[in-house]
PDB file of N, CA, C and O in Angstrom:
ATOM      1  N   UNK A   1      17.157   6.990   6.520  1.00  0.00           N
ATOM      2  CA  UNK A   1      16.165   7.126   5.492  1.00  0.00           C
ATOM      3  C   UNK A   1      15.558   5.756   5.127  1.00  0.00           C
ATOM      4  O   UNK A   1      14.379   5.642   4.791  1.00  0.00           O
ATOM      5  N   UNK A   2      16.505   4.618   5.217  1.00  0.00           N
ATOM      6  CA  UNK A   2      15.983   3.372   5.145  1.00  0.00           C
ATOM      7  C   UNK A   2      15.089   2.762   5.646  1.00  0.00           C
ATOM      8  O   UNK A   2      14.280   2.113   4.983  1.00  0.00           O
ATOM      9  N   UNK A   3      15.067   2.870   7.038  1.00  0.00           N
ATOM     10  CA  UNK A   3      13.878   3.087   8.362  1.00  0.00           C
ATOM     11  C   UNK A   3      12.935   3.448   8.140  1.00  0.00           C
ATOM     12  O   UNK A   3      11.917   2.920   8.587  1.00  0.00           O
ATOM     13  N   UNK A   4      12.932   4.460   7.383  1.00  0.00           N
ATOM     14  CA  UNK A   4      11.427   5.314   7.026  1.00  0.00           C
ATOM     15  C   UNK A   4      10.441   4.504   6.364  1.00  0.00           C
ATOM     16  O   UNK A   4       9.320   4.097   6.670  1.00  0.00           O
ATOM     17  N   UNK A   5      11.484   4.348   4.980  1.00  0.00           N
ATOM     18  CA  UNK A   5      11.178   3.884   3.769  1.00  0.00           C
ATOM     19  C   UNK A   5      10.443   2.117   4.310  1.00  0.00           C
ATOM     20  O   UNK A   5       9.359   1.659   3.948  1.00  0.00           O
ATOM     21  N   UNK A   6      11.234   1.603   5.032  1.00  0.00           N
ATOM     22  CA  UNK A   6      10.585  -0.132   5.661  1.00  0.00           C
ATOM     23  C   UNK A   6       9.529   0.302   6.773  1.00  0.00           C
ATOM     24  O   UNK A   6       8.842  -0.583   7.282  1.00  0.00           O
ATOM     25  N   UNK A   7       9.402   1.354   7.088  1.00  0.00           N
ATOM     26  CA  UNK A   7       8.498   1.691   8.088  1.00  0.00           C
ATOM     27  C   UNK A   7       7.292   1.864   7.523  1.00  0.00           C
ATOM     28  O   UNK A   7       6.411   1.225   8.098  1.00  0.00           O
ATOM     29  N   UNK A   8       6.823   2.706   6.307  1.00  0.00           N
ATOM     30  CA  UNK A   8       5.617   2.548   5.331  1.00  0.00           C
ATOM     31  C   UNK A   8       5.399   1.144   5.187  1.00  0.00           C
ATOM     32  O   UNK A   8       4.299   0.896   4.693  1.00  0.00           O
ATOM     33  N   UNK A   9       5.754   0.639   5.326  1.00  0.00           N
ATOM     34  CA  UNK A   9       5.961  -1.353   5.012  1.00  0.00           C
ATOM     35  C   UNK A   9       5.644  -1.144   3.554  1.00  0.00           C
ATOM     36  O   UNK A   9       5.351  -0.107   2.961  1.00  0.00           O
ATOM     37  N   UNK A  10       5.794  -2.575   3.052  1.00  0.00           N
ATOM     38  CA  UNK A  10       5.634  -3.266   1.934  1.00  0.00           C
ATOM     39  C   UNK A  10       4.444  -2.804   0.740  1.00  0.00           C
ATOM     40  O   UNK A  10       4.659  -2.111  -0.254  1.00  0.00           O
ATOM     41  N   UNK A  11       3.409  -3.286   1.078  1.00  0.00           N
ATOM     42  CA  UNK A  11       2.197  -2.455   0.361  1.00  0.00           C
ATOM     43  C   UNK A  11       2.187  -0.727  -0.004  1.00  0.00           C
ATOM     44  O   UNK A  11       1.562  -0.488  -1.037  1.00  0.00           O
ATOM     45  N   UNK A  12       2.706   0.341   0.597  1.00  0.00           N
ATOM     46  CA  UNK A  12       3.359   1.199   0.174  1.00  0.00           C
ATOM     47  C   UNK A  12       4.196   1.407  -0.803  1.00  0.00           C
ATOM     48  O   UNK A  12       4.305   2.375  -1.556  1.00  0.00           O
ATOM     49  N   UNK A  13       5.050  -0.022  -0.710  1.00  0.00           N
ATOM     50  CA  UNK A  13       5.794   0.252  -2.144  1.00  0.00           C
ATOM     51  C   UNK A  13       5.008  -0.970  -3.290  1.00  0.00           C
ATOM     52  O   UNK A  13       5.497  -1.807  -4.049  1.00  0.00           O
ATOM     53  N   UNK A  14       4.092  -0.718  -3.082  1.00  0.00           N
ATOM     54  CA  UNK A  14       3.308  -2.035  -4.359  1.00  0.00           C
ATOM     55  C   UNK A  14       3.164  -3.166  -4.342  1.00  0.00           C
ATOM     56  O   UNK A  14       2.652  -3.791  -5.270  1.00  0.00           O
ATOM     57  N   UNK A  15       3.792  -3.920  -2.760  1.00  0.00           N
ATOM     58  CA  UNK A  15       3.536  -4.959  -2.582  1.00  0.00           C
ATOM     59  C   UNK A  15       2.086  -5.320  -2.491  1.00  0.00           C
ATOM     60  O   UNK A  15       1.208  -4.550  -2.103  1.00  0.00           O
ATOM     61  N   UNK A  16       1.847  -7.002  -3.022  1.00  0.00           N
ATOM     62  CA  UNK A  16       0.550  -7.014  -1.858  1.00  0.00           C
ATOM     63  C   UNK A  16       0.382  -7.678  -1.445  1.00  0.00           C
ATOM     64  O   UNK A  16      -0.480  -8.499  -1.757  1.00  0.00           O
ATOM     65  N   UNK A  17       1.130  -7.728  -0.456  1.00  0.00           N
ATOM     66  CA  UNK A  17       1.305  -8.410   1.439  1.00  0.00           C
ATOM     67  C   UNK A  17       2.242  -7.371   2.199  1.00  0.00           C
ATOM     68  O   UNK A  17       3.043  -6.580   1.700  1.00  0.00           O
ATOM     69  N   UNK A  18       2.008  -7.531   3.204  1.00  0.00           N
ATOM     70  CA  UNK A  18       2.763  -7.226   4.456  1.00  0.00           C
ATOM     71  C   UNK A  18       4.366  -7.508   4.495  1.00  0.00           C
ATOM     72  O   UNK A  18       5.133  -6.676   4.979  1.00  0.00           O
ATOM     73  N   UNK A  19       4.851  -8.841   3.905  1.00  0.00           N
ATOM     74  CA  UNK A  19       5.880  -9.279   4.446  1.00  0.00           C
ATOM     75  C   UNK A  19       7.162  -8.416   3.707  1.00  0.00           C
ATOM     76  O   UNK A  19       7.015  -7.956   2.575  1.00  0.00           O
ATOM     77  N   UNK A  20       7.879  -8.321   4.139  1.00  0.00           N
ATOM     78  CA  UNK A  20       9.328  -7.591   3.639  1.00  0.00           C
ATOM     79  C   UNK A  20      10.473  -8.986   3.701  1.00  0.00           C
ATOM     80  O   UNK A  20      10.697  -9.671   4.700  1.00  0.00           O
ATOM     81  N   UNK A  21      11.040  -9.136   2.440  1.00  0.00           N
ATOM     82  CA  UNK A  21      11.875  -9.825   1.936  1.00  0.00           C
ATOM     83  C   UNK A  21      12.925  -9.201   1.645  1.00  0.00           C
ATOM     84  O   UNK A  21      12.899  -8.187   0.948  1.00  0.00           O
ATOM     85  N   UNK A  22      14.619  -9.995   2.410  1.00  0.00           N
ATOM     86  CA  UNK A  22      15.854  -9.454   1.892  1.00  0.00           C
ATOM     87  C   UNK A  22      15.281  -8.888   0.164  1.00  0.00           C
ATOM     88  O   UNK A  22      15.170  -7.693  -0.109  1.00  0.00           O
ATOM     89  N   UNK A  23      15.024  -9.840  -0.678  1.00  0.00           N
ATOM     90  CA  UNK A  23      14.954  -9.366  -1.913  1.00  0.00           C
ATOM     91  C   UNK A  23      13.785  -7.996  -2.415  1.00  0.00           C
ATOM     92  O   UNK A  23      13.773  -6.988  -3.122  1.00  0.00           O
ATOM     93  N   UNK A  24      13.164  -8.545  -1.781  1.00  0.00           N
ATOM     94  CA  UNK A  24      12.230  -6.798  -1.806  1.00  0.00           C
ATOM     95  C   UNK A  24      12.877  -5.566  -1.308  1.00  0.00           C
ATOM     96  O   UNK A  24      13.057  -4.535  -1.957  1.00  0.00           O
ATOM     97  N   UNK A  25      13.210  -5.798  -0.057  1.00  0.00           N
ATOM     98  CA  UNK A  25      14.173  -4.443   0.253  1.00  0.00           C
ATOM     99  C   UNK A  25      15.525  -4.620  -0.508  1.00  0.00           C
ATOM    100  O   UNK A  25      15.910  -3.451  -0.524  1.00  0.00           O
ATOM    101  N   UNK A  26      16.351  -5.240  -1.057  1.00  0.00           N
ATOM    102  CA  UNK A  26      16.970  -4.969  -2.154  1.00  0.00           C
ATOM    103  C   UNK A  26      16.460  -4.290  -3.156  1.00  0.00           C
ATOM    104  O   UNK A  26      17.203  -3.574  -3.827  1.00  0.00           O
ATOM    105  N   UNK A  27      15.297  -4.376  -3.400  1.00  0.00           N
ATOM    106  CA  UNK A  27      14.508  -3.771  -4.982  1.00  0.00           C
ATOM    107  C   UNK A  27      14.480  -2.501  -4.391  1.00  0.00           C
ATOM    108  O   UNK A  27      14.993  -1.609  -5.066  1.00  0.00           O
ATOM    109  N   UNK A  28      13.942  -2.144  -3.137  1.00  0.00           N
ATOM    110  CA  UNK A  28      13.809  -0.794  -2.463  1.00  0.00           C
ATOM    111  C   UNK A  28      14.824  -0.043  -2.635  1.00  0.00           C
ATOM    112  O   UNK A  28      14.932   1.032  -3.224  1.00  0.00           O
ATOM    113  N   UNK A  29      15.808  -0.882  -1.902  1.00  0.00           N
ATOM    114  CA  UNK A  29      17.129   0.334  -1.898  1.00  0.00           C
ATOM    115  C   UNK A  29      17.261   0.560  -3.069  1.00  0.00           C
ATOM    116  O   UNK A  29      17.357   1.786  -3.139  1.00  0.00           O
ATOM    117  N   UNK A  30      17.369  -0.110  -4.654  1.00  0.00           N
ATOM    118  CA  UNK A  30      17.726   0.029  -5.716  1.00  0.00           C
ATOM    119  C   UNK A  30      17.260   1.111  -6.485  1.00  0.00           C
ATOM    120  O   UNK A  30      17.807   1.997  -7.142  1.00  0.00           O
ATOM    121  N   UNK A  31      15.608   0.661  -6.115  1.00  0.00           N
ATOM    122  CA  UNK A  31      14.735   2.032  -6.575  1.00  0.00           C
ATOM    123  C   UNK A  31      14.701   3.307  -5.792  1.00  0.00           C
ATOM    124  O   UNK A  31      14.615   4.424  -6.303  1.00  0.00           O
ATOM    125  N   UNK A  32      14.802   2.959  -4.038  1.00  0.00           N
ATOM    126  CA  UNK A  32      14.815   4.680  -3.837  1.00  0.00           C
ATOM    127  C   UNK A  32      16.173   5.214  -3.728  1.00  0.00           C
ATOM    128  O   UNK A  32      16.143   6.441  -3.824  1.00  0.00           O
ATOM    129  N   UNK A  33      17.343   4.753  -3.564  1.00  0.00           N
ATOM    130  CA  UNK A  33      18.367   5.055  -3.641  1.00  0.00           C
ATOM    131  C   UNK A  33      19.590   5.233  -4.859  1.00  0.00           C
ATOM    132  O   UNK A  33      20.428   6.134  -4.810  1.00  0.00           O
ATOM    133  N   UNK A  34      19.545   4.521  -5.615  1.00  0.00           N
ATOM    134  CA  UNK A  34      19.934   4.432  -6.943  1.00  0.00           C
ATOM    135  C   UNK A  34      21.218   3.615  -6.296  1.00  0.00           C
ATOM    136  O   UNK A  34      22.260   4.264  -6.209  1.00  0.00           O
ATOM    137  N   UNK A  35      21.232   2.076  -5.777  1.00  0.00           N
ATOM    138  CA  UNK A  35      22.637   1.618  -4.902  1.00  0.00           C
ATOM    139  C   UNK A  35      22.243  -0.026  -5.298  1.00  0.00           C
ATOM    140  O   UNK A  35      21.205  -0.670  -5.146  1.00  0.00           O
ATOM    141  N   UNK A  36      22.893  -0.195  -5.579  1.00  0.00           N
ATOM    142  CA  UNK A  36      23.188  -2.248  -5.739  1.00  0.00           C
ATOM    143  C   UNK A  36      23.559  -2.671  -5.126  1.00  0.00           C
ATOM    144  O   UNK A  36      24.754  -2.456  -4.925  1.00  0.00           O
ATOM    145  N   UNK A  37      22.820  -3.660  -4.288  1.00  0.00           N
ATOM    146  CA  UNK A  37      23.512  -4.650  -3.125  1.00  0.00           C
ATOM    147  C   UNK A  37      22.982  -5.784  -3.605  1.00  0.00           C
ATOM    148  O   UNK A  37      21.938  -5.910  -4.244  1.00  0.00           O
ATOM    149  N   UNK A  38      23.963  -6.831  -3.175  1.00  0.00           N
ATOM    150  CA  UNK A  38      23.012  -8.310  -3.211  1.00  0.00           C
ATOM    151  C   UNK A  38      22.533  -8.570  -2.353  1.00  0.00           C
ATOM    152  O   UNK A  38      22.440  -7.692  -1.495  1.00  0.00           O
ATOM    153  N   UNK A  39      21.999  -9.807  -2.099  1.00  0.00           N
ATOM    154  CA  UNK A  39      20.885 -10.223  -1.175  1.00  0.00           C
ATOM    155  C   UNK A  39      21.792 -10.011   0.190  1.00  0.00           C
ATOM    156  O   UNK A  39      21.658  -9.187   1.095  1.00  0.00           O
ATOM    157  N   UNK A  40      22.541 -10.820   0.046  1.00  0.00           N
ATOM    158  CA  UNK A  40      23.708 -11.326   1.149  1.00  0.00           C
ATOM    159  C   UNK A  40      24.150  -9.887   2.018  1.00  0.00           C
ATOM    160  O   UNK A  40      24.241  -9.707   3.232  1.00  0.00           O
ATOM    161  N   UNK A  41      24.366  -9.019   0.946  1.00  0.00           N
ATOM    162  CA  UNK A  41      25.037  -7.070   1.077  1.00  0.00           C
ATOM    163  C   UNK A  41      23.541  -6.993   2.299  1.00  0.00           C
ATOM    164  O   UNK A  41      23.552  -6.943   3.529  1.00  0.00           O
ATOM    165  N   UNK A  42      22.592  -7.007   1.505  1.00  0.00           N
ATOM    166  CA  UNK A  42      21.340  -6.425   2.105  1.00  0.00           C
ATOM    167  C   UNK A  42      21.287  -7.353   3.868  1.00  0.00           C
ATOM    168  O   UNK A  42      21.278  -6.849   4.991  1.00  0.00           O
ATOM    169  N   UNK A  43      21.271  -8.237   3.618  1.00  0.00           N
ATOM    170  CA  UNK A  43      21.197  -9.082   5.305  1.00  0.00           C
ATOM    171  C   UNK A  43      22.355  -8.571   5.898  1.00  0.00           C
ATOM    172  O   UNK A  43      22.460  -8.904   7.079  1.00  0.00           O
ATOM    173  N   UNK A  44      23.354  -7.798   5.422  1.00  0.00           N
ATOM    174  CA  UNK A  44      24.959  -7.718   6.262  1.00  0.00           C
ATOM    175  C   UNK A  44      23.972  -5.900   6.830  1.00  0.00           C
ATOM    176  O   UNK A  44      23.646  -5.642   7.989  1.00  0.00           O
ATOM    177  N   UNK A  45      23.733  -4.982   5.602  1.00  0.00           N
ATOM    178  CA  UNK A  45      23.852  -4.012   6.326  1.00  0.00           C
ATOM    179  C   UNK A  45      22.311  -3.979   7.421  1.00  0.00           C
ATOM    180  O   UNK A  45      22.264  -3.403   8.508  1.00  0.00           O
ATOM    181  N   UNK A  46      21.538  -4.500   6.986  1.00  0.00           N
ATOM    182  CA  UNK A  46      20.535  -5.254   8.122  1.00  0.00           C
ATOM    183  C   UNK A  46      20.728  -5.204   9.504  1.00  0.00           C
ATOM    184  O   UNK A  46      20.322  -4.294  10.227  1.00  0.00           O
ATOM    185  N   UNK A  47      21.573  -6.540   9.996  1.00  0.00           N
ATOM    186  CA  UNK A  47      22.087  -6.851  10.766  1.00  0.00           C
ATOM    187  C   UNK A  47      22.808  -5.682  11.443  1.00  0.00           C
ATOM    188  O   UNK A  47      22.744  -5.412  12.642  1.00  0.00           O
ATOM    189  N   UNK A  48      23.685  -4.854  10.264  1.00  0.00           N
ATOM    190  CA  UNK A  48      24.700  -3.507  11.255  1.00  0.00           C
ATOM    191  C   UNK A  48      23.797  -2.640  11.701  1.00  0.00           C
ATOM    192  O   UNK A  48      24.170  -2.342  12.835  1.00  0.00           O
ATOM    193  N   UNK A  49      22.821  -2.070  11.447  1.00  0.00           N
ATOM    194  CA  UNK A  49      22.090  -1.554  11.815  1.00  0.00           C
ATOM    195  C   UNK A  49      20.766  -1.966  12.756  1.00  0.00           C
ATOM    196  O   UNK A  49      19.921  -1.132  13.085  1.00  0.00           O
ATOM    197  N   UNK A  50      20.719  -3.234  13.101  1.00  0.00           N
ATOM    198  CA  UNK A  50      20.008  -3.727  13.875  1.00  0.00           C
ATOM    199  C   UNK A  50      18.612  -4.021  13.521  1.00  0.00           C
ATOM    200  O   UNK A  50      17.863  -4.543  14.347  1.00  0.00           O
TER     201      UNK A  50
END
């Protein structure tokens, strides 16, 4: 579902730019998921998932 959600990119969720930031997709997961990670959490499950 995460995929999806970074796949609309950035401006979809109110950005306005393109770029996706550990800390933006932290705000993402927070808001569409209701889940707290830190920055660091967010680059780990990143990475596991490729």
């Amino acid at each position: 579902m995460l995929e999806r959600e970074l796949a609309k990119g950035p401006i979809a969720h109110g950005r306005p730019d393109q770029t996706w930031t550990l800390a933006r997709i932290k705000t993402l997961i927070g808001r569409r998921f209701h889940e707290s990670h830190t920055v660091q959490g967010v680059a780990a499950l990143l990475r596991r998932h490729g």
